[in-house]
C-alpha positions as a printed NumPy array, in Angstrom:
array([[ 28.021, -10.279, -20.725],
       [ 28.116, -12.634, -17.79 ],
       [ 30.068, -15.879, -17.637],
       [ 27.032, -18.157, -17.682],
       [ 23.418, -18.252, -19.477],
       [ 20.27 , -17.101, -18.228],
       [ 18.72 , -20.385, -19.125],
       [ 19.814, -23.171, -16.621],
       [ 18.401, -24.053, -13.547],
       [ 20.13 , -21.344, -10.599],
       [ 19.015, -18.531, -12.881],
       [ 15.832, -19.749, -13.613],
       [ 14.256, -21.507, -10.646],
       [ 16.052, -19.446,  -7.733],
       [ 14.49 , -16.262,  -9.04 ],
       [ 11.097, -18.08 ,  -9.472],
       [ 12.02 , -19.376,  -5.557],
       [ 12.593, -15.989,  -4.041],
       [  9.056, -14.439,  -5.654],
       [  7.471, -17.233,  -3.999],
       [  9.049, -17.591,  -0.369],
       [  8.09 , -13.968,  -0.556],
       [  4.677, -14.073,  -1.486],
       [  4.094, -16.389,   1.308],
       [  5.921, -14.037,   3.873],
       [  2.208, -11.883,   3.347],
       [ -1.215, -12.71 ,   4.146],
       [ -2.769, -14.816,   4.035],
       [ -0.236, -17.29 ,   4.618],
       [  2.142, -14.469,   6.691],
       [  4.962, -16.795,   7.296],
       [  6.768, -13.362,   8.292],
       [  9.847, -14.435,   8.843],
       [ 10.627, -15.978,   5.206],
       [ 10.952, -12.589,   4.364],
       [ 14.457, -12.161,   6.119],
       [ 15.72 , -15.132,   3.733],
       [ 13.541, -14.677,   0.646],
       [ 16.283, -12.838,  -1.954],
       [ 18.767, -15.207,  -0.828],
       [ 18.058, -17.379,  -3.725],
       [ 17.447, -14.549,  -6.306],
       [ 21.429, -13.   ,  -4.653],
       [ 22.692, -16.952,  -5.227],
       [ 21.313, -16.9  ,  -9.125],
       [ 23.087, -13.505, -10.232],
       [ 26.575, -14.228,  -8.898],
       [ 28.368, -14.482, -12.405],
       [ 25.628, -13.159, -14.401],
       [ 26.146,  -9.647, -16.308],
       [ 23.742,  -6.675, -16.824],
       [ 21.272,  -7.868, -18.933],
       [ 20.872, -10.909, -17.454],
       [ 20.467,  -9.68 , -14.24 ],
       [ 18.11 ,  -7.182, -15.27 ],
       [ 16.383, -10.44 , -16.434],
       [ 16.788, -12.811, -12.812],
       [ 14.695,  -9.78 , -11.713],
       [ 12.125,  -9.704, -13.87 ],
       [ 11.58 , -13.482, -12.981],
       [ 11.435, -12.93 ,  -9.132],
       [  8.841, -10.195,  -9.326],
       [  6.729, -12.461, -12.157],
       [  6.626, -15.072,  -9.714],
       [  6.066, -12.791,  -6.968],
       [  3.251,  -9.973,  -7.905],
       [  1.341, -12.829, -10.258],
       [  1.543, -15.11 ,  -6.61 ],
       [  0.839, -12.215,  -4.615],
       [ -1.876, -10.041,  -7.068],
       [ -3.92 , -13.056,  -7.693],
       [ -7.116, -11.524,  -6.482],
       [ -7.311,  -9.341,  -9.345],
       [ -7.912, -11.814, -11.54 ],
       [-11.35 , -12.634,  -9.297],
       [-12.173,  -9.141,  -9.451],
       [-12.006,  -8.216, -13.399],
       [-13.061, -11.969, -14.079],
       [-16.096, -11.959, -11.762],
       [-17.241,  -8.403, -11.212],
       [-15.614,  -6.934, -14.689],
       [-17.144,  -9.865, -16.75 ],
       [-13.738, -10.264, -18.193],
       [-13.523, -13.331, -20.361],
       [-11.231, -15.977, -18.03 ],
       [ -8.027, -15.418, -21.117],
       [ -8.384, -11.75 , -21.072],
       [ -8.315, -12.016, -17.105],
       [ -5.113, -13.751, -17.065],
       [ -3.736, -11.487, -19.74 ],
       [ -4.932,  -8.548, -17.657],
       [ -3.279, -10.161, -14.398],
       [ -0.089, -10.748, -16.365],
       [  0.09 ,  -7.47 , -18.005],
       [ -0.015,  -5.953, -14.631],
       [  2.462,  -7.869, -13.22 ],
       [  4.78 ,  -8.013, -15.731],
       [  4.497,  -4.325, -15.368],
       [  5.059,  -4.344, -11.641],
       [  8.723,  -6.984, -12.044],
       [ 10.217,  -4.12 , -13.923],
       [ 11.156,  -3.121, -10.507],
       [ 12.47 ,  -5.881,  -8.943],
       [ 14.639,  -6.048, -12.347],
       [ 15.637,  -2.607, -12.2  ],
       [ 16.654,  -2.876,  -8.558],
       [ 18.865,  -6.093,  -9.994],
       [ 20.739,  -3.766, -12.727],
       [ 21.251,  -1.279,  -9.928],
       [ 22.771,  -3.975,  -7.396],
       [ 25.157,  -5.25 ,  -9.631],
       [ 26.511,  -1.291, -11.121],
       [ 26.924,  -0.337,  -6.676],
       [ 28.722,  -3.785,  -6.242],
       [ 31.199,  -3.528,  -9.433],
       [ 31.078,   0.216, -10.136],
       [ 31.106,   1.666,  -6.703],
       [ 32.421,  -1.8  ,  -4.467],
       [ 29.047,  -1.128,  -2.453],
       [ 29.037,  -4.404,  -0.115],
       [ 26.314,  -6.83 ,  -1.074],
       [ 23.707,  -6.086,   1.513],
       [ 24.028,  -1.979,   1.14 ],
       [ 24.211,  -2.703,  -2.335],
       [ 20.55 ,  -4.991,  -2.63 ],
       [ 19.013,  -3.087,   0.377],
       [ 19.906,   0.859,  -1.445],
       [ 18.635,  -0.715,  -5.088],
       [ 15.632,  -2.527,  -3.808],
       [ 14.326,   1.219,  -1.569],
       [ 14.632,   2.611,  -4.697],
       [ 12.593,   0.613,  -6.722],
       [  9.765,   0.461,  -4.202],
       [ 10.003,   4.182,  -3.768],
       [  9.304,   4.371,  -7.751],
       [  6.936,   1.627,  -7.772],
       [  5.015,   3.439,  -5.431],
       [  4.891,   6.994,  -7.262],
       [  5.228,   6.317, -11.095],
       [  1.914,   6.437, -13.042],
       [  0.275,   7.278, -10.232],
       [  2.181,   4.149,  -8.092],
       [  0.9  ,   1.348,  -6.841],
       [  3.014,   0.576,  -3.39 ],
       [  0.59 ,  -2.752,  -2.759],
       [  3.111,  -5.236,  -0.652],
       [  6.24 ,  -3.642,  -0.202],
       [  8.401,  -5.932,   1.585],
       [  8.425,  -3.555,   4.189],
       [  4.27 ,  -4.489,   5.124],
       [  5.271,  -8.209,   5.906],
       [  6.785,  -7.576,   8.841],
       [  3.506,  -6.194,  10.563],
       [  2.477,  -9.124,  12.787],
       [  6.284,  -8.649,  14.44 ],
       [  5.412,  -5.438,  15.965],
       [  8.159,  -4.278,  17.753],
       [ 10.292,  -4.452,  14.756],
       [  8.183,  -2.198,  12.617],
       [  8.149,   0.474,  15.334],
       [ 10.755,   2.377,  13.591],
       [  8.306,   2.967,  11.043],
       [  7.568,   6.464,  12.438],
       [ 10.884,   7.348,  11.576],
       [ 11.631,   6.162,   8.387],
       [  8.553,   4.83 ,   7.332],
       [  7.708,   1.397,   5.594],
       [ 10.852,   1.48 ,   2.788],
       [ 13.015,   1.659,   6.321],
       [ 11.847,  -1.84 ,   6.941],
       [ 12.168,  -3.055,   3.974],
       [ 15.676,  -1.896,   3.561],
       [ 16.964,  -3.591,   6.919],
       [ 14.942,  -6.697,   5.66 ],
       [ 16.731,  -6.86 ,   1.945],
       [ 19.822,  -5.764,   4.308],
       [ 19.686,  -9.096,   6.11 ],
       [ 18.826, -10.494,   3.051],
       [ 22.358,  -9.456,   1.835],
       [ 24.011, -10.144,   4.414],
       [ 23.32 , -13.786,   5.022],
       [ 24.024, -14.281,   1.342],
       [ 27.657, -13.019,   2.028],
       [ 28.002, -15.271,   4.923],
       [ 26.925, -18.247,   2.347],
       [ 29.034, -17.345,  -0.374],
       [ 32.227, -16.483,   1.841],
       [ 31.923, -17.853,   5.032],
       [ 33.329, -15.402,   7.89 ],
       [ 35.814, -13.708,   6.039],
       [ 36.712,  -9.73 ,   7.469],
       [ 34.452,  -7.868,   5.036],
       [ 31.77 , -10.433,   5.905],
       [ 32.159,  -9.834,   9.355],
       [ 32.03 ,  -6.268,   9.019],
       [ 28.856,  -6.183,   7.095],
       [ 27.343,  -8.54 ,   9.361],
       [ 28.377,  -6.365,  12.317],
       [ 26.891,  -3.112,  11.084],
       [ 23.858,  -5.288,   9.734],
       [ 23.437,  -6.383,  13.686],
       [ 23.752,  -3.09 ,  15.108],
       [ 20.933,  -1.638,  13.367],
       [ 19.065,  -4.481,  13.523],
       [ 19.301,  -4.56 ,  17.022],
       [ 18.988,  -0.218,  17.562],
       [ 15.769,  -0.977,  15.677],
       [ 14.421,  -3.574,  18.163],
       [ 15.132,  -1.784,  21.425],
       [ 13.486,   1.111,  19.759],
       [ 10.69 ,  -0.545,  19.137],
       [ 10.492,  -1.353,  22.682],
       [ 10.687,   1.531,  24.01 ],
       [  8.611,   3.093,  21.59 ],
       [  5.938,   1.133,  22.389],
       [  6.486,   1.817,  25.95 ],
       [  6.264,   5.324,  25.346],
       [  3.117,   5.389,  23.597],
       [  1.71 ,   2.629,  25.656],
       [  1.413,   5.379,  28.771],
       [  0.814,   8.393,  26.422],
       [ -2.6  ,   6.374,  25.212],
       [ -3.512,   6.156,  29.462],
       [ -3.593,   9.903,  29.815],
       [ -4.687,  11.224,  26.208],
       [ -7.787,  12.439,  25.595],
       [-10.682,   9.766,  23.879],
       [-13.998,   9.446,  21.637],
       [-16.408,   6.601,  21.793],
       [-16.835,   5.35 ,  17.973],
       [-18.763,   2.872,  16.49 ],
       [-18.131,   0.773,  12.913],
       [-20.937,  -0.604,  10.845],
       [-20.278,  -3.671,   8.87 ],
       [-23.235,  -4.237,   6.318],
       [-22.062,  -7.062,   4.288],
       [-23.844,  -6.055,   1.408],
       [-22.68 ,  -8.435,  -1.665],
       [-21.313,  -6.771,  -4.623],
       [-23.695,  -8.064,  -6.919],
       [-26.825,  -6.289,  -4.876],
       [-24.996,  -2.96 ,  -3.902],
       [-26.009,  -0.988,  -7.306],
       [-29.403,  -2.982,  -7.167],
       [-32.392,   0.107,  -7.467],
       [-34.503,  -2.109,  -5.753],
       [-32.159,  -3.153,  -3.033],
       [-30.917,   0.278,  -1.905],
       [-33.983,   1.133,   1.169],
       [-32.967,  -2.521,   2.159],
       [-29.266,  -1.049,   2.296],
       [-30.123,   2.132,   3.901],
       [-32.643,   0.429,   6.373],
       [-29.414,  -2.539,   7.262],
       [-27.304,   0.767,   8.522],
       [-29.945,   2.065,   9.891],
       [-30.7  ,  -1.196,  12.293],
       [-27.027,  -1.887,  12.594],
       [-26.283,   2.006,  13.719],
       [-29.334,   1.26 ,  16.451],
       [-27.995,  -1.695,  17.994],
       [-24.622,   0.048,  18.466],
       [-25.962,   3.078,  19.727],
       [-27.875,   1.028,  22.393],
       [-25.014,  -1.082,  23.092],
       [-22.441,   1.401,  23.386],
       [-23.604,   4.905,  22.909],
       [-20.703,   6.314,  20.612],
       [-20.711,   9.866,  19.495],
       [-19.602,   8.734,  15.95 ],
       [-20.537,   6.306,  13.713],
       [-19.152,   5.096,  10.586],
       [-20.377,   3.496,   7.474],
       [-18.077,   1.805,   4.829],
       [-17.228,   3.267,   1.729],
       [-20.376,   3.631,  -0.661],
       [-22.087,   2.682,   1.912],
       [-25.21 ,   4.811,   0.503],
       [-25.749,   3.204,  -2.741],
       [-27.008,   6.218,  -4.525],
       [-26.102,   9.677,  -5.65 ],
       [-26.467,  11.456,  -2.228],
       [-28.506,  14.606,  -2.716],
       [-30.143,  13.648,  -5.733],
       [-31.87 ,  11.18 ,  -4.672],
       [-33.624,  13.72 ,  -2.261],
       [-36.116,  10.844,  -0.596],
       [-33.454,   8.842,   0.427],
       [-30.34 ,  11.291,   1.481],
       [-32.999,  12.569,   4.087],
       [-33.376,   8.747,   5.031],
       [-29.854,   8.868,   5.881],
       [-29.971,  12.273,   7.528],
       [-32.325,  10.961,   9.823],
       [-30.638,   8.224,  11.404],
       [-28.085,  11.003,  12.762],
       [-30.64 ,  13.514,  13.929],
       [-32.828,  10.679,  16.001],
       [-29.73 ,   9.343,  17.935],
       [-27.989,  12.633,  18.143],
       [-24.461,  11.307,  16.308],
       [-21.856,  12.145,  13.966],
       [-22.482,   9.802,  11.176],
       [-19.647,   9.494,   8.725],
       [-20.528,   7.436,   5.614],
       [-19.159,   6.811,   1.948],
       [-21.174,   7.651,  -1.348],
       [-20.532,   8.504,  -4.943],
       [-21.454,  12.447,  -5.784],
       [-22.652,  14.294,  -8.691],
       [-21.625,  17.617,  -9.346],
       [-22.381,  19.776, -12.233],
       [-20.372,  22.581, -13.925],
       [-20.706,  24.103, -16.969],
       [-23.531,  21.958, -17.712],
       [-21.486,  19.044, -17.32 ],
       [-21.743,  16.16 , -14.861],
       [-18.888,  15.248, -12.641],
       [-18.908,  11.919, -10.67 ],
       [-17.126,  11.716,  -6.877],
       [-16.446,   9.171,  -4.317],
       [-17.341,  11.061,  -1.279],
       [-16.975,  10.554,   2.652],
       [-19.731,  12.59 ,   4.037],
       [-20.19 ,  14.046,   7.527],
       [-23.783,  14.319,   8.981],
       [-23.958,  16.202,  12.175],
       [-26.482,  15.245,  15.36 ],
       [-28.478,  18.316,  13.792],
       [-29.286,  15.719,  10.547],
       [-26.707,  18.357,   8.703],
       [-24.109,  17.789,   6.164],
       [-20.909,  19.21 ,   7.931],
       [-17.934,  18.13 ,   6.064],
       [-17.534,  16.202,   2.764],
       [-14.332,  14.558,   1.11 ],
       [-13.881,  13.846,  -2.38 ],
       [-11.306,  11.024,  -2.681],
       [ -7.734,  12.451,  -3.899],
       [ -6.07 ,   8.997,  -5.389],
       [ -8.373,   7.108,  -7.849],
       [ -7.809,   3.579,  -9.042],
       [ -6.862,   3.602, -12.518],
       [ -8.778,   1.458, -14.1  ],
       [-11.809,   0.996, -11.468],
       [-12.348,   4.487, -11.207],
       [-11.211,   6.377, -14.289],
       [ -9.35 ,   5.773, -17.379],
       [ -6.195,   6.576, -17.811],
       [ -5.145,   8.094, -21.926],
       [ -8.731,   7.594, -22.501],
       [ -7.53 ,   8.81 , -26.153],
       [ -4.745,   5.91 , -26.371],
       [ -7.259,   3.206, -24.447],
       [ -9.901,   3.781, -25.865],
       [-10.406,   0.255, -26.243],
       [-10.412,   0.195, -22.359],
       [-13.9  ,   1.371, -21.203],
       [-15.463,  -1.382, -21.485],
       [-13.958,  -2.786, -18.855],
       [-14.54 ,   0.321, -16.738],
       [-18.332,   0.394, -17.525],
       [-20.742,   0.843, -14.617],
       [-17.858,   2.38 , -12.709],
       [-17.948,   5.421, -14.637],
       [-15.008,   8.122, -14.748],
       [-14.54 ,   9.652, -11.437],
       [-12.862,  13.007, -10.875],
       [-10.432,  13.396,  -8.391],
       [-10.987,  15.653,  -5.094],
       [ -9.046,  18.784,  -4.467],
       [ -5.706,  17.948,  -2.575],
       [ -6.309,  20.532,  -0.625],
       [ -9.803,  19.849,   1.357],
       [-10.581,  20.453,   4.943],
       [-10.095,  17.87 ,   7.722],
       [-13.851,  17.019,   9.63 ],
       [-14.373,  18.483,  12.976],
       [-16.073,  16.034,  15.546],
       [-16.357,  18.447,  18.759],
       [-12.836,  19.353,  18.37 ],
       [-11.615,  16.446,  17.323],
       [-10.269,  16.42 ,  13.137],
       [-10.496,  13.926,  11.478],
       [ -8.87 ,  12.87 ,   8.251],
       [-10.539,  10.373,   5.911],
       [ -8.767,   7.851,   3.449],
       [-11.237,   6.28 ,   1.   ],
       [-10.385,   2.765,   0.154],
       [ -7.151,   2.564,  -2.231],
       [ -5.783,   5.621,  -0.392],
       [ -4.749,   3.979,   2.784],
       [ -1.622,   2.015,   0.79 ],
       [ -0.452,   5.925,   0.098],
       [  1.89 ,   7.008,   3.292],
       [  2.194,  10.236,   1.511],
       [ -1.571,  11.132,   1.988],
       [ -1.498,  10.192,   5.483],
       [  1.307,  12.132,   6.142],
       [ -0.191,  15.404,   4.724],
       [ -4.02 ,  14.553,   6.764],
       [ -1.344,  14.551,  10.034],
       [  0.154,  17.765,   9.296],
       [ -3.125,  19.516,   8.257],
       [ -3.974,  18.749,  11.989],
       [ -5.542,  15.079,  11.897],
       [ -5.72 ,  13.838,  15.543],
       [ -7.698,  10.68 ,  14.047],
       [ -7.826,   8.729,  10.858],
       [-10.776,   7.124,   9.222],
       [-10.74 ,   4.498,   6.74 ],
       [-13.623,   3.224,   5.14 ],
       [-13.393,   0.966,   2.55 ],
       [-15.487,  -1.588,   0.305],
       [-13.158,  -4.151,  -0.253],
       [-16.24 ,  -6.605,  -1.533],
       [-14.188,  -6.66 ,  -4.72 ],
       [-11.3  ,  -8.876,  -3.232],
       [-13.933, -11.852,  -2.546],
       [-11.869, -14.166,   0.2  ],
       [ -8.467, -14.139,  -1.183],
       [ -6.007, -12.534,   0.375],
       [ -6.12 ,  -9.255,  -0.127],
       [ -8.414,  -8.039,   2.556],
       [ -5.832,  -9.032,   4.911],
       [ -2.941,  -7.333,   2.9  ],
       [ -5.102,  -4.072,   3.025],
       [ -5.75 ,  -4.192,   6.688],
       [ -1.923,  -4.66 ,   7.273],
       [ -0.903,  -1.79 ,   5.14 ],
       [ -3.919,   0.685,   7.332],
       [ -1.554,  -0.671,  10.503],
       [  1.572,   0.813,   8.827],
       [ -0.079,   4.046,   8.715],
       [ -1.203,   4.192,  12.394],
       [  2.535,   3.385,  13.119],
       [  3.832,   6.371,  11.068],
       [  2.102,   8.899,  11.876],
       [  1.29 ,   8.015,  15.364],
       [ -2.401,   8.28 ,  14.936],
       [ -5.171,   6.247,  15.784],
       [ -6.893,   4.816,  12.771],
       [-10.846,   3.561,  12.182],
       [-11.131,   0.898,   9.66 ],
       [-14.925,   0.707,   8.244],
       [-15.502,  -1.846,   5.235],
       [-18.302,  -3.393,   3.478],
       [-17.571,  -7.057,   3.874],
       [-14.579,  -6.558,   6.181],
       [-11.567,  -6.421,   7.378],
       [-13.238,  -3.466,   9.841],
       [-11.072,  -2.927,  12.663],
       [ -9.798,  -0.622,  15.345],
       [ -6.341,   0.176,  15.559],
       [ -4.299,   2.239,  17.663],
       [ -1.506,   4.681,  17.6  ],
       [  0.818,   1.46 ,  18.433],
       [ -0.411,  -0.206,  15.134],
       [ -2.321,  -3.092,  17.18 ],
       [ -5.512,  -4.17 ,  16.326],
       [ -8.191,  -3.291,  19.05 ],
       [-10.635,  -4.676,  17.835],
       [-12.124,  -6.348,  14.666],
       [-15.467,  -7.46 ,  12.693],
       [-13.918, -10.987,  10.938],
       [-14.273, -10.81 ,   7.264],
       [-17.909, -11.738,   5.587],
       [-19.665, -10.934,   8.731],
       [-22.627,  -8.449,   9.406],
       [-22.126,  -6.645,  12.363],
       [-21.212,  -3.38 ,  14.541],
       [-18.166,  -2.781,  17.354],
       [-18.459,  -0.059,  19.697],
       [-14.937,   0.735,  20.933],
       [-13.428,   4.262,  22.935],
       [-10.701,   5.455,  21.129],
       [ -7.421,   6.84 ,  22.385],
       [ -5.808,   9.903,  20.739],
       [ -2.554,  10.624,  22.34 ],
       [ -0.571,  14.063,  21.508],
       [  2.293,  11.99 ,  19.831],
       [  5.34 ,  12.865,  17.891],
       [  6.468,  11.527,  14.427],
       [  9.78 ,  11.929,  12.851],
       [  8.758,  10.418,   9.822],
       [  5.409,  13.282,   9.395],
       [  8.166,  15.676,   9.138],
       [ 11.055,  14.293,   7.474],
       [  8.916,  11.571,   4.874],
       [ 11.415,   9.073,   3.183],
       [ 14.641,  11.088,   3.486],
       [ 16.022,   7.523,   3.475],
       [ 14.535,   6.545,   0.417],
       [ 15.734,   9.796,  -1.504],
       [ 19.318,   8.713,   0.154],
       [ 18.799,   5.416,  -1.846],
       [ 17.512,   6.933,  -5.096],
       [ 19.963,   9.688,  -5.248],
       [ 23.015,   6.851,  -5.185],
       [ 20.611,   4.674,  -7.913],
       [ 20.655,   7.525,  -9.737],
       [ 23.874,   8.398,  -9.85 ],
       [ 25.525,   5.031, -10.743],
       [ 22.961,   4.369, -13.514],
       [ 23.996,   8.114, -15.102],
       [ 27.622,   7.11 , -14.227],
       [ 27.393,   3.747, -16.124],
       [ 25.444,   5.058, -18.923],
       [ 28.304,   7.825, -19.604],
       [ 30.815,   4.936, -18.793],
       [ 29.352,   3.16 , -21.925],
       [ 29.236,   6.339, -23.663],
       [ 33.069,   7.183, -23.514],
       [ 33.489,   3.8  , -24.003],
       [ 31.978,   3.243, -27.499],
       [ 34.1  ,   5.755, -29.399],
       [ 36.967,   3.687, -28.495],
       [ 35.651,   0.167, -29.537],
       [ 34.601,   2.28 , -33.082],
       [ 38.593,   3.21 , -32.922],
       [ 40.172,  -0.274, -32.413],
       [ 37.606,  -1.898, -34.676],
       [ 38.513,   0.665, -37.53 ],
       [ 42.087,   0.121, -36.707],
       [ 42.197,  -3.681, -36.798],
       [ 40.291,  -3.699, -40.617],
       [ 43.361,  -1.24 , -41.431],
       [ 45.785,  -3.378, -40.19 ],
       [ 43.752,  -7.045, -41.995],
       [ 43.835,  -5.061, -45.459]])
């Protein structure tokens, strides 16, 4: 046990501090640079506490941080779900309280590397936060939404490095910093302060002339590489009309008009819709998949456009959310069955246990997952690998679309859901991260926005705002580009979890070979009072 309580004010309102300062580090406020100070407070309030109660200054930080940061999703079950306003909070605050094990977790772990292992207070924070955003983002099928890595977007040449380590490298030198100037605070310039803060400015500083001339580099490979002219269509459909019967030819027909304009404006040889873009179940509804099929065939384009699919086997109906390719021929050429479903949105998860649950799901239906091994679309040479909405926060699934042979990426989203909070703008941040690591360019198509262009650099080319109808006809540059991080993945992160690991299984048996002994004196001291 620690020398003070968890209830007074430094280890109550500093943790509550640090989830805030950085919440407001990502859009939409994206005061960036709070990031680099953030933990400070949340470093301050454990000094003197023990396990449990740092375990417990954790918690608080990520409460105050993922209920700040995840607000939206309270708009989304409340309005769309028809979730009762208590039963949206409690759903928001389940979640989250889910989501702060990990910032307590990483707390447990900082404190075993600092007294276990004499890690130095930055390593220590930065080694035990990787590791909890590298579980975050895989257990229970993860959910890596704003790692601290992602705030750092709008300072581009600092995130450069990304294509070698990948977002968790960020957000290690970031809770590094963190560390570091917590040190400095609590110590002034002693010799193993200056020591961390020298190593601490060395990479930080390696990282920053990389990023220069990394972007440099790719700045002349994009001059010379080779191109295609592609177009985005932004219908703006509202949520509550997309699964309106009557109102899908008035969908179809908006593309349709949209798809015109840009082809007479800019003459691209692709075009792409946004996710469920076709509100129906394309190829059953035979009348109006040939509506669709039509639009490519009388402009002579590769149309790529999201729907949901129905499949039977064995009798038995089986419900996709598809990316479709229709060649100038009015053909179906490729399709893509999304990998990484929402839980929740998209399917169930222990249906059997939740059964309580699909109520909330209903009119979504349960989707089945695509194959994780499907084929990449072929544009005239060109493949292309598609990310359906959700998917885009998963570096792991870029990754694999680049090493299947992707030489562009295509997003298309329908991010309708998210209303205007802030979450369109944390999504369109996290689709930069992926351009950056795996050096391709990527094509951002939504429903209601954020649609944008972005290049191999991670900058934005170009952009429809968000709640806007319209189209953006823009030639995009693939360049024959290398990426470290495509073929290592997070070899720092395992680096981080291995040593997480290892002192959690080392204090664990340390409290194991410890209890026999407590059993000993305690049996030894009643021998000794009778």
């Amino acid at each position: 046990m620690g020398s003070r309580t968890l209830f007074n004010k430094k280890s109550f309102l500093y943790p509550l501090l640090s989830g805030i300062l950085l919440t407001l580090s990502f859009p939409k406020i994206s005061w960036f640079p709070l990031a680099w100070v953030a933990l400070v407070p949340l470093l301050l309030s454990l000094e003197g506490l023990g396990y449990r109660e740092s375990f417990w200054v954790g918690w608080l930080t990520g409460i105050s941080h993922f209920t700040s940061l995840l607000y939206w999703i309270y708009h989304v079950v409340n309005h769309y779900g028809k979730v009762p306003m208590p039963l949206g909070v409690v759903t928001l605050l389940l979640l989250t309280s889910y989501l702060s094990l990990f910032p307590a977790i990483s707390c447990l772990v900082y404190k075993l590397l600092k007294r276990k292992w004499f890690f130095p207070p930055g390593i220590a924070m930065a080694v035990a936060w990787v590791s909890a955003e590298y579980g975050r983002g895989h257990l229970f099928s993860g959910f890596p939404w704003g790692l601290i890595g992602y705030s750092q977007i709008p300072w581009h040449t600092a995130v450069q490095s990304m294509d070698v380590f990948g977002v968790l490298g960020i957000s290690f030198l970031l809770v590094f910093g963190n560390g570091v100037l917590h040190s400095f605070i609590r110590h002034g310039f002693n010799r193993k302060v200056a020591l961390e803060v020298t190593v601490f400015l060395v990479l930080f500083s390696a990282n920053y002339i990389y990023g220069i001339r990394r972007l440099h580099f790719v700045d002349k490979s994009m001059d010379f590489s080779e191109s295609i002219k592609v177009g985005i269509v932004q219908g703006n459909i509202p949520q509550d009309l997309k699964w309106d019967r009557e109102f899908q030819e008035t969908t179809v027909r908006r593309y349709g008009e949209l798809t015109k304009e840009a082809i007479e404006t800019g003459h691209p040889s692709l075009v792409v819709w946004p996710e469920t873009a076709v509100p129906f179940y394309f190829g059953v509804n035979i009348d109006m998949s040939l509506k669709v099929l039509k639009i490519a065939k009388r402009y002579g384009i590769y149309l790529l456009f999201g729907s949901p699919g129905l499949e039977y086997r064995n009798s038995q109906p089986h419900y996709y959310n598809w990316a479709l390719l229709a060649s100038p021929r009015g053909r179906i050429t490729g399709v893509y069955a999304k990998e990484h479903l929402v839980p929740f949105g998209e399917y169930v998860p222990l249906k059997k246990l939740l059964f309580f649950v699909h109520r909330l799901a209903e009119g979504v239906g349960d989707f089945s997952a695509g194959s994780e091994q499907q084929k990449l679309f072929d544009i005239g040479g060109i493949k292309v690998g598609t990310l359906i909405c959700y998917e885009v926060i998963f570096p792991e699934l870029a990754l694999k679309k680049r090493k299947l042979g992707s030489n562009l990426l295509v997003n298309i989203s329908n991010d309708a859901w998210f209303g205007d909070t802030g979450a369109p703008y944390q999504h369109l941040e996290m689709a930069q991260a992926r351009a950056i690591e795996t050096r391709l360019p990527l094509v951002r198509c939504t429903n209601t926005g954020i649609s944008a262009f972005i290049d191999a650099e991670g900058k934005i080319r170009g952009v429809i705002p968000l709640n806007k109808k319209g189209f953006l006809v823009k030639q995009v540059a693939i360049p024959a580009l290398v990426s470290l991080y495509a073929v290592t993945g997070d070899i720092l992160a395992g680096v981080c979890i291995w040593c997480s690991m290892l002192v959690l299984l080392y204090a664990l048996y340390d409290k194991i070979r410890m209890n026999p002994r407590k059993r000993r004196n305690k049996w030894n001291l009643n021998l000794k009072a009778s």
